[in-house]
N, C-alpha and C positions, 0 to 999 in steps of 0.2 A: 433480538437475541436468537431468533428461529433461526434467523437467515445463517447466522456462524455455525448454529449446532449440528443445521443440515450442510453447509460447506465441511465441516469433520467432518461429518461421517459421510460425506462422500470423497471424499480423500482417503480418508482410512479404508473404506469398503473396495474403494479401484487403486489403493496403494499409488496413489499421486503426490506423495510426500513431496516430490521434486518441485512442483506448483506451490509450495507454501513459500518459501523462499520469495520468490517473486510475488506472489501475492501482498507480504508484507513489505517488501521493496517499496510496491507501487504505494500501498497504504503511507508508508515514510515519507516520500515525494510528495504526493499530495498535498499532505499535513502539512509540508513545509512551503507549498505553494498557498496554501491556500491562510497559514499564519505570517507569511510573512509578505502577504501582497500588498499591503500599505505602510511597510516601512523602508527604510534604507537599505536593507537586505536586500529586495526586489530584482536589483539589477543583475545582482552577484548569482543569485537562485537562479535566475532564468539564462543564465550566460551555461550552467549544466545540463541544459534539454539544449 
């Protein structure tokens, strides 16, 4: 949880607000690569990268 509290406040402190966006983008992706790599889904998820 260090690792999030210090990504805020370093967001906040250089006003990088525009980086969260993408950052939770990428976090969404992931998650969906990484829940749906062993099911039927797999092909449909990976045909979006």
């Amino acid at each position: 949880m260090s690792f999030l509290a210090e990504l805020w406040q370093f967001l906040r402190v250089r006003k990088k607000y525009w980086l969260l966006p993408i950052i939770l983008m990428s976090v969404v992706f992931g998650g969906l690569v990484v829940l749906t790599a062993g099911s039927a889904f797999a092909p449909f998820i990976y045909t979006l990268f």
